[in-house]
C-alpha positions in Angstrom: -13.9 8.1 -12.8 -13.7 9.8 -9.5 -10.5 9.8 -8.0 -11.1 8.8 -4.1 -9.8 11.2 -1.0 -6.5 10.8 0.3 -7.9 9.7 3.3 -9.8 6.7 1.9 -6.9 5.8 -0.5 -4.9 5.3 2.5 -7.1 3.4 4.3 -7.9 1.1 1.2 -3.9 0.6 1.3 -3.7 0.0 4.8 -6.3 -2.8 4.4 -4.5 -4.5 1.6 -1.2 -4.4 3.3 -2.4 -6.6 6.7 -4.7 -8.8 4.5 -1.2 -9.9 2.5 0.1 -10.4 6.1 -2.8 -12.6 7.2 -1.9 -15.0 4.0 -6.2 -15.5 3.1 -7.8 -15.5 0.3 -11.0 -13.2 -0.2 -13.2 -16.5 0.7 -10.8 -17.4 3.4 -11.4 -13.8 4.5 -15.3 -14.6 4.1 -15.3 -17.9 5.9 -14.1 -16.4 9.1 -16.1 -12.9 9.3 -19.6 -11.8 8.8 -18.6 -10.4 5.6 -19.0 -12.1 1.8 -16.3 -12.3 -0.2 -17.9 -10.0 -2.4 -17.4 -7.7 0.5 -13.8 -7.4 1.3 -13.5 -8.0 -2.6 -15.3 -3.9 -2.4 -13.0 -2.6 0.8 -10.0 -4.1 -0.6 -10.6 -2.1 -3.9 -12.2 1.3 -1.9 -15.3 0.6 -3.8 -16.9 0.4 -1.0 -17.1 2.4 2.5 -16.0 -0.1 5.3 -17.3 -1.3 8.4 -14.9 -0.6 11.8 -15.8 -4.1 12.8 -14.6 -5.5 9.5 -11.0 -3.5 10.2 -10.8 -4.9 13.3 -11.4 -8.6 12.3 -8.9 -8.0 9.5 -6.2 -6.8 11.9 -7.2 -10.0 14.7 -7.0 -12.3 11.8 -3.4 -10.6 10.8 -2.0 -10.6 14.5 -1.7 -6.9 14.3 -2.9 -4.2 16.4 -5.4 -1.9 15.2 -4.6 1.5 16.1 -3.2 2.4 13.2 -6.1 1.2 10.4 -9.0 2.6 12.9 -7.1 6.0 12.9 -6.9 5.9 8.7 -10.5 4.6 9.3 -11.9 7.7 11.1 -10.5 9.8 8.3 -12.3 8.0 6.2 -15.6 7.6 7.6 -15.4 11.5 7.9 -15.2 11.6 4.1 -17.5 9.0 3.5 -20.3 10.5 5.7 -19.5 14.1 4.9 -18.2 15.0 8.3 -15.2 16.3 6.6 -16.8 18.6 4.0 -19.3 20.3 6.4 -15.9 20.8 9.0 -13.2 21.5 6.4 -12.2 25.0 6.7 -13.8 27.3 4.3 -11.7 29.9 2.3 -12.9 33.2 2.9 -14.4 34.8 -0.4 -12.2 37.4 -1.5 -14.1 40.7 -1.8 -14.3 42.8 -5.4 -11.2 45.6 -5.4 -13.5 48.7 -5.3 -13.2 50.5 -8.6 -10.4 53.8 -8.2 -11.7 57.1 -10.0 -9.1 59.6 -10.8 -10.7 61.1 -7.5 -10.0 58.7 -5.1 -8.1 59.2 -2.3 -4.8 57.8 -0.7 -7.0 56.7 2.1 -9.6 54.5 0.3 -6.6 52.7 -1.8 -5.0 52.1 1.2 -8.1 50.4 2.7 -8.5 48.6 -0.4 -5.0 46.9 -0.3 -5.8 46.3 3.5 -8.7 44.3 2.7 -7.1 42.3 0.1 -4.1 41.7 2.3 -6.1 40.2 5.0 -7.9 37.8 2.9 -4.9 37.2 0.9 -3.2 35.6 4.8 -6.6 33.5 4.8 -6.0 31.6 1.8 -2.8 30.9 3.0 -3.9 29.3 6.3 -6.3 27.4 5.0 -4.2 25.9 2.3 -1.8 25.1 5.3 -4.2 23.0 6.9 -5.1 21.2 4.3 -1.2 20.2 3.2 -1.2 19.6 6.9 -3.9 17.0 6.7 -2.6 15.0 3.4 0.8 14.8 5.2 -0.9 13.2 8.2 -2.6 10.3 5.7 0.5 9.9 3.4 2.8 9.8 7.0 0.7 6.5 8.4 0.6 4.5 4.8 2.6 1.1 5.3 6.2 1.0 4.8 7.2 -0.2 1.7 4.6 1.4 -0.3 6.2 4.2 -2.0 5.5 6.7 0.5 7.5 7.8 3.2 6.4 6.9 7.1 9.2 7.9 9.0 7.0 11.4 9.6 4.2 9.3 11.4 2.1 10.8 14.5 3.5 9.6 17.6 0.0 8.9 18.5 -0.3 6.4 15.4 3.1 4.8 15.6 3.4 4.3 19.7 6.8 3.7 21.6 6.9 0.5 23.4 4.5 0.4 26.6 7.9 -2.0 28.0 10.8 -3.2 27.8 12.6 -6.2 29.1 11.8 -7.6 32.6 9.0 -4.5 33.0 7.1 -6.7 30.2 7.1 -9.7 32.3 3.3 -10.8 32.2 2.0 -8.2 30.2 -0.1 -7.9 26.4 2.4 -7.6 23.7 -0.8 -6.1 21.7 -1.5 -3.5 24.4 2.1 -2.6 25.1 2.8 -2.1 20.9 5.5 -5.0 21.0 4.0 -6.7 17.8 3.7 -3.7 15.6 4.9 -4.5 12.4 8.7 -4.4 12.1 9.1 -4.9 16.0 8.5 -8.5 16.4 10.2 -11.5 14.2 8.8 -15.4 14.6 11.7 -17.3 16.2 11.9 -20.6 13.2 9.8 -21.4 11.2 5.3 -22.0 12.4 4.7 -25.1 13.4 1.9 -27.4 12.3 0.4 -29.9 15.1 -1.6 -33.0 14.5 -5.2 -31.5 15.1 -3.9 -28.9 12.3 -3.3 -25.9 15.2 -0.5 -23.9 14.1 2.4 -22.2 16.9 5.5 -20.1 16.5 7.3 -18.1 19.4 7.5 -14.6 18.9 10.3 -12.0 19.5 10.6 -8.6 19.7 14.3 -6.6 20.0 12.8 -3.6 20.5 10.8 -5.0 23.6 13.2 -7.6 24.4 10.5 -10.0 25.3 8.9 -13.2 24.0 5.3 -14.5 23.2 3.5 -17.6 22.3 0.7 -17.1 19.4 -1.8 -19.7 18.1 -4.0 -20.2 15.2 -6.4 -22.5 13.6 -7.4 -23.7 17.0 -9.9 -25.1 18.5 -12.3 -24.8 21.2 -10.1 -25.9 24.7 -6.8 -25.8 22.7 -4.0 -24.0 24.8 -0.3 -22.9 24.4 1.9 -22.9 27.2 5.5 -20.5 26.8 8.3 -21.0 28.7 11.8 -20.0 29.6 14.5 -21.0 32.8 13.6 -19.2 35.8 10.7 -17.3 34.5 6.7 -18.2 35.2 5.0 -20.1 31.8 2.4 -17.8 29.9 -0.4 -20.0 29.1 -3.7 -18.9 26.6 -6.8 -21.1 26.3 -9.2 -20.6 23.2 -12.4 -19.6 25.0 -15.0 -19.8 22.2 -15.4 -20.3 18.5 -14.7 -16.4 17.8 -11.1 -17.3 18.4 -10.3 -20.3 16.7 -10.0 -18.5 13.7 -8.1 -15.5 14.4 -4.4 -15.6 16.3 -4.4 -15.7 20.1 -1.0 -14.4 22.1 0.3 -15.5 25.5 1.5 -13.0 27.5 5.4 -12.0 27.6 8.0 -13.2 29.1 10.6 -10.6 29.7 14.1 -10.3 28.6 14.6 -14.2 28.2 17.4 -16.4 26.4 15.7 -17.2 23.3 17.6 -20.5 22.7 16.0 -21.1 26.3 12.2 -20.6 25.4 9.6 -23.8 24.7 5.9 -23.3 23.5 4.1 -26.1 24.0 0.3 -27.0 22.4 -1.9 -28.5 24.4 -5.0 -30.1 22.8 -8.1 -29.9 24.1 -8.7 -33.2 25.9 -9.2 -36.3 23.8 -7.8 -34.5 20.8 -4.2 -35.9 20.8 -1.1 -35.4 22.9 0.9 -32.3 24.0 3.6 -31.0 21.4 6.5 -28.4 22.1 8.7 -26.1 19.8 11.7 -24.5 20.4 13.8 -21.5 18.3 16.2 -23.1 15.9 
C-alpha cells in the first residue's frame, strides 16, 4: 500500500478534525455542499485529492477560519499535482573517487578529498530542507492529535487582529478571534421554534463577544447586545447561508452576564426570542 506524503496526511487530519467540530454526518456533509457523500467519504480517508472549495465549505460549515486547512491544502495540491517533486531540491550526485596509483601525487588526493567534501556539505543541506519541511506539516496538525503544535508558523497560527474595545464592530473570523481554543460558547446553543439554532460567543484572548447562527433561513436575523454598547445584527442573505454558521460582528470588552442575542424570524415565521449567558 502506498504510504501518503506528510503533507497530504496532515491535511487528511486537518479535515477530520473540523468535520468532528461541525457535528455532520457524511450525508449531512453531502446535503449542504456540491459534494456526494461518497466524496468527503474519499477526502476524509486521503483517498482522494481535494477540492479547495470543498475545504472551505467544511471550515464555513464548522465556524472556523480557513487559513490554516488551505495552507496544509497548498502542500498538498503540490504533491498531488507534482509541483513538489519537479521543485524539491535535488541531491547532487556524488562523483566516483578517482582511482590512486602508487604514482599519484599529494596534489590529486587532495583534489579528490576536496571534491568529495563539497558534495558531502550538499547532502547535508538538502536533507536540512527537507526535515525543515516535515516539521512545518507536523507543526500545523490539530492539537490533540499526537503531534506537537506549539512550533506552528506564525503565519499559520495568527495573533489576534484585536483586542477589547479595538474589536468593537469588527469580523471575529478576519481578526482570528474564533480560532480554535480562543473562543468558548457562553451556555449551552439554543434551539428556536422555526428550528434556527444561537449561542453567544466569547473569546478571552480577544476579550470580545459575538452572535452566530445556524440552520437558518432565508430573512432570519440575530441581533447581540450589551449596556452601553451598539447591537451587532446579521441577516441570512440567501440560501448559501442557511446551512452554514453566520457571525455578528463583535462587541468589545463587554460584561458577559450583560450580553442578549436575540433571533429574529423572518416575517410571518414566528415571534422574536432572546438568550442570555447562564
Amino acid at each position: 500500500m502506498t504510504v501518503p506524503a506528510p503533507e497530504c496526511a496532515a491535511l487528511t487530519e486537518g479535515l477530520r478534525a473540523v468535520k468532528a467540530r461541525t457535528g455532520l454526518s457524511l450525508t449531512g456533509l453531502a446535503e449542504r455542499t456540491p459534494y456526494s457523500r461518497s466524496s468527503w467519504e474519499r477526502y476524509l480517508n486521503g483517498k482522494k485529492p481535494v477540492p479547495r472549495q470543498a475545504v472551505e465549505a467544511l471550515c464555513a460549515m464548522a465556524g472556523e477560519p480557513s487559513a490554516r486547512l488551505l495552507a496544509l491544502w497548498e502542500l498538498a495540491d503540490a504533491e498531488w499535482s507534482g509541483r513538489a517533486r519537479s521543485t524539491r531540491p535535488t541531491a547532487p550526485s556524488a562523483p566516483a573517487a578517482p582511482p590512486v596509483s602508487r604514482g599519484a601525487d599529494a596534489g590529486t588526493f587532495g583534489r579528490a578529498r576536496r571534491d568529495w567534501i563539497v558534495v558531502g556539505a550538499g547532502l547535508a543541506v538538502v536533507v536540512a530542507a527537507m526535515t525543515g519541511v516535515l516539521i512545518v506539516v507536523l507543526s500545523v496538525l490539530n492539537p490533540g492529535t499526537g503531534h506537537q503544535a506549539s512550533a506552528a508558523l506564525p503565519a499559520l497560527d495568527p495573533a489576534p487582529g484585536c483586542q477589547g474595545e479595538t474589536c468593537e464592530g469588527k469580523d471575529p473570523d478576519r481578526m482570528f478571534c474564533g480560532l480554535p481554543g480562543r473562543a468558548d460558547s457562553l451556555g449551552p446553543p439554543r434551539r428556536t421554534a422555526t428550528g434556527a439554532h444561537l449561542e453567544i460567543r466569547y473569546s478571552t484572548v480577544c476579550a470580545a463577544a459575538w452572535g452566530r447562527i445556524w440552520h437558518a433561513r432565508v430573512g432570519d436575523a440575530i441581533e447581540l447586545s450589551a449596556p452601553g454598547a451598539p447591537s451587532r445584527r446579521t441577516v441570512i442573505k440567501d440560501t448559501t447561508e442557511t446551512g452554514v454558521y453566520r457571525f455578528t460582528s463583535m462587541i468589545g470588552s463587554p460584561a458577559k452576564h450583560t450580553l442578549r442575542l436575540c433571533f429574529l424570524p423572518v416575517s410571518g415565521a414566528g415571534r422574536r426570542e432572546c438568550v442570555s449567558p447562564r
